[in-house]
N, C-alpha and C positions, 0 to 999 in steps of 0.2 A: 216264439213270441209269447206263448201264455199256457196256460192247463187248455185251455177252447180251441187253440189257434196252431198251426205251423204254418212258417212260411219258408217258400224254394223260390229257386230260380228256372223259368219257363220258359220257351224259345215260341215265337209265332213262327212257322212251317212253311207259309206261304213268302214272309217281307226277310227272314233267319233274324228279325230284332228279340233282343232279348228281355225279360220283365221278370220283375218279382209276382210271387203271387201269393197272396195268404189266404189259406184255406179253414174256414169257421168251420164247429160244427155246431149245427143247429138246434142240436140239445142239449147242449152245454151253453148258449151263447146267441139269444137276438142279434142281429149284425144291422136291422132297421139300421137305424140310427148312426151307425156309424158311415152306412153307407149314405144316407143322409147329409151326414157333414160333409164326408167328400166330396159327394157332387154340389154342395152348394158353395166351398169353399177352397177344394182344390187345384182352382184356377190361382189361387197366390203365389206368386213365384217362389217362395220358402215353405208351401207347404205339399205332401207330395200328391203326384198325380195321381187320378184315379184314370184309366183304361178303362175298363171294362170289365162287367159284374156276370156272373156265370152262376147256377142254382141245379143243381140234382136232387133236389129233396132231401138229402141227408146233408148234404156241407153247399156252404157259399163260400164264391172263390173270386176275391177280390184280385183284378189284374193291376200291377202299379206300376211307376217308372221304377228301373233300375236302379238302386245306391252304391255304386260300384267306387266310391271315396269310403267306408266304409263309418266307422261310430266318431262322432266327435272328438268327444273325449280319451279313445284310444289317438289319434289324432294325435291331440297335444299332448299328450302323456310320453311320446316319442319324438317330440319335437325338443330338440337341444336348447334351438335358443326359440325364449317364448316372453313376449314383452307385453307389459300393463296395456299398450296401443291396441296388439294385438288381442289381447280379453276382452276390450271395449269394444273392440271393430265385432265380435264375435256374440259378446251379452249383447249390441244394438241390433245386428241382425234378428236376434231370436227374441226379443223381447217385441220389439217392431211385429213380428209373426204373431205373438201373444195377444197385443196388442189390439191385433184387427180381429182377431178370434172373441177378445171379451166383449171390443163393440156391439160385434155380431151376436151376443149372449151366448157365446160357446165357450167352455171351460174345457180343457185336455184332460186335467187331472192325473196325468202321467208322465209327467217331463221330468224323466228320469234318463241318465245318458245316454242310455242304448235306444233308445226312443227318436233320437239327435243326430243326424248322418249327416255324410256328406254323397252328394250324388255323382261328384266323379274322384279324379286325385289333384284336382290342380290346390286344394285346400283354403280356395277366396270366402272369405263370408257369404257372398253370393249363391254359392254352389249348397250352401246348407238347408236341411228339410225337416221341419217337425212331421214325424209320424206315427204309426200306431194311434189312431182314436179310436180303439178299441172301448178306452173306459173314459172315453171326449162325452156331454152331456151340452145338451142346449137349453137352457133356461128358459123355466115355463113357469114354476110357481111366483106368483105376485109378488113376493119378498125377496127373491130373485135368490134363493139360499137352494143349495142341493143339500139332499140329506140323508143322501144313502154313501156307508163311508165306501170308500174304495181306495187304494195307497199300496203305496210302494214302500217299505221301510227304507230306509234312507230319507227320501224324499218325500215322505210324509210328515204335512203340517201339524203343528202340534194340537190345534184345534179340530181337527179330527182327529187324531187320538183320544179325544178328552169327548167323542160324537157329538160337538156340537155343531149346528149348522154351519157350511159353507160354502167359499164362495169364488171367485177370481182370485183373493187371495192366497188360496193353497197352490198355484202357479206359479206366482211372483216370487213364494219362498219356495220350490223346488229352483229357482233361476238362482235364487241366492246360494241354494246347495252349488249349485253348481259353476256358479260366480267362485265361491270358495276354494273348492278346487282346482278350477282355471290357476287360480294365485297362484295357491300353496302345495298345489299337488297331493293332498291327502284325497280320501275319497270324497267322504264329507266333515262337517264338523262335529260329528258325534260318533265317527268309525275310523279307528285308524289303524286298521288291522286288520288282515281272515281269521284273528284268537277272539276279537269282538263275538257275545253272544247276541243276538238278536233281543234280550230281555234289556239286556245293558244299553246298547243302542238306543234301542223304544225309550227308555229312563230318562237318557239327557235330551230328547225330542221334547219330551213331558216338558222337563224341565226348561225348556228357551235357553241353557246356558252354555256359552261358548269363548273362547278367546281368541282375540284376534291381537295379541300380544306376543313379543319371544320368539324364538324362533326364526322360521320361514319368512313370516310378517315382519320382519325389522327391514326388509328390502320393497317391504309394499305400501304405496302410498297413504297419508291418510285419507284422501279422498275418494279409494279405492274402499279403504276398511269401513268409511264411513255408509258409503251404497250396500256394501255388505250388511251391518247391521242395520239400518231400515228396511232391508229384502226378507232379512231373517228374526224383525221382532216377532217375538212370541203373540201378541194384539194383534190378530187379521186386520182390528180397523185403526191401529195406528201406522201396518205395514205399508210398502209403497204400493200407489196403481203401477200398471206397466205405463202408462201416459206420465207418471211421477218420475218410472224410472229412467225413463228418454229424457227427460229436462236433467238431469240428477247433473252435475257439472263434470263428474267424470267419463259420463255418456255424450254428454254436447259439445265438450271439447279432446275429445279421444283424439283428434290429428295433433294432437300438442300434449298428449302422453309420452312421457319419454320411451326411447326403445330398448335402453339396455334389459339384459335379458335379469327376470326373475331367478332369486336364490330360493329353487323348489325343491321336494323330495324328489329325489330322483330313484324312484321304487317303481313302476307300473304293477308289479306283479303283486305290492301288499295292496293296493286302489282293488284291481280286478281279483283277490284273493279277498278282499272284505268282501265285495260285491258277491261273490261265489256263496260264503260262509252263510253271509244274512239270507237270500234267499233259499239255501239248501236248510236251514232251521226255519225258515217264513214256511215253509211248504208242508211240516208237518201239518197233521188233520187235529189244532189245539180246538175244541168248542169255546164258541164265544161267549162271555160272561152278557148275561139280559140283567136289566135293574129295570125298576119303573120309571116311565116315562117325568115323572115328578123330579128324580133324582138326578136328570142329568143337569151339567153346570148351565146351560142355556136358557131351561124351564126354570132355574132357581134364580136366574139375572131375571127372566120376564117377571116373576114373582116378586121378587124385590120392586120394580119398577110400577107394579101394580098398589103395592102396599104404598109406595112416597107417592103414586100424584092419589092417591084415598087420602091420604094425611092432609094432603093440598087442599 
């Protein structure tokens, strides 16, 4: 699960059902909170169950439902024929999940594939479960911004890269990562490889730039590419809400998506070999670069907007 966290498979002794169970430790890792969201939110049918919480003083042992459909995205990565209907039926269920979470002023902040299971093997959108809120946060401050970075590379927005405050939107673009790949089958749009260095990676994050041209995409809708880039504008406040990306027209009208199957990479092993790459260089012990608080782009935009209404 994490550097704090492992999680197994557990049997109850008395009923023989079986459960996941993730075990914190509690010097590495407050679990409050997370245990927190669970119980106030684990009753949504797409997000997973919590059981029962367990404490020995040294580790907390979160009991869960089973995921015995296993990751998403390994999912359709093995699925031969895999159509626009079905990405739709698939971003509506998880966005939908998203959705009731921001209402709720709860941010995941890690919707990254493996995060994304399915809870048996029938493979309905139904059966699918946001989990891990390990690094999930409820919004408390008034400006409703979090501002402690935390990220996944890959699916790390590019406004936190750049530490400026954030918000719901660093979700909606992991959805978009992941929107991308549904299509196209690459990992994401700025790795398309386990030869990717995680410097390189992080660079075209910075950067917002991507194409949805050529290729793979000559078999994907425009209305498909078009929810793609507003999930993955670089502008958290020009990107979509999840309430934007449910009305978006290739979400609302998904039964009248065609079925034929997408012309995808048919690689799993270079998707799950980027994924391998970037975390096995994410993990070294690099020290983070500090600047003054003055110097980040956020305090320079407030600053700016301080000097025009003075002029005013």
């Amino acid at each position: 699960v994490g550097s704090y966290s492992i999680c197994k498979r557990c049997i109850n002794k008395v009923t023989g059902m079986e459960y996941a169970v993730k075990i914190i430790n509690k010097a590495k890792k407050d679990p409050t909170e997370e245990v927190e969201i669970l119980l106030r939110y684990g009753q949504h049918p797409n997000i997973i169950t919590l059981k029962d919480v367990y404490d020995d003083g040294r580790s907390v042992f979160l009991v869960t439902e089973l995921m015995k459909g296993g990751e998403l995205l390994d999912k359709i990565l093995r699925q031969k024929f895999f159509s626009e209907r079905e990405a739709s039926a698939v971003l509506y269920t998880i966005t939908k999940t998203v959705e009731y979470l921001h209402v709720n002023g709860v941010v995941h902040r890690d919707l990254k594939p493996s995060n994304i299971l399915y809870v048996d093997e029938s493979g309905n959108a139904e059966s699918i479960r946001i989990c891990d809120f390990g690094f999930a946060k409820q919004l408390r401050a008034e400006n409703g911004l979090l501002m402690t970075p935390c990220y996944t590379a890959n699916f790390v927005a590019p406004e936190v890269l750049k530490k400026q405050g954030y918000d719901a939107a660093c979700d909606i673009w992991s959805l978009g990562v992941l929107l991308y790949t549904m299509l196209t089958g690459y990992f994401t749009p700025f790795a398309n490889g386990p030869d990717d260095t995680p410097e390189e990676i992080l660079a075209r994050i910075g950067s917002g730039k991507f194409s949805l041209t050529g290729g793979y995409w000559n078999s994907v809708s425009a209305e498909a590419k078009d929810l793609v880039s507003k999930m993955l504008h670089v502008d958290p406040h020009r990107r979509l809400t999840a309430a934007q990306v449910l009305r978006h027209p290739w979400v609302m009208h998904r039964d009248q998506l065609p079925k034929y199957t997408l012309n995808r990479q048919d690689a799993p092993h270079l998707v799950k070999g980027a994924m391998a790459a970037t975390y096995s260089a994410l993990n070294r012990n690099v020290p983070p670069v500090l600047e003054p608080v003055g110097c980040s782009t956020l305090a320079q935009r407030r600053g700016m907007k301080k000097i025009t209404s003075t002029a005013l």
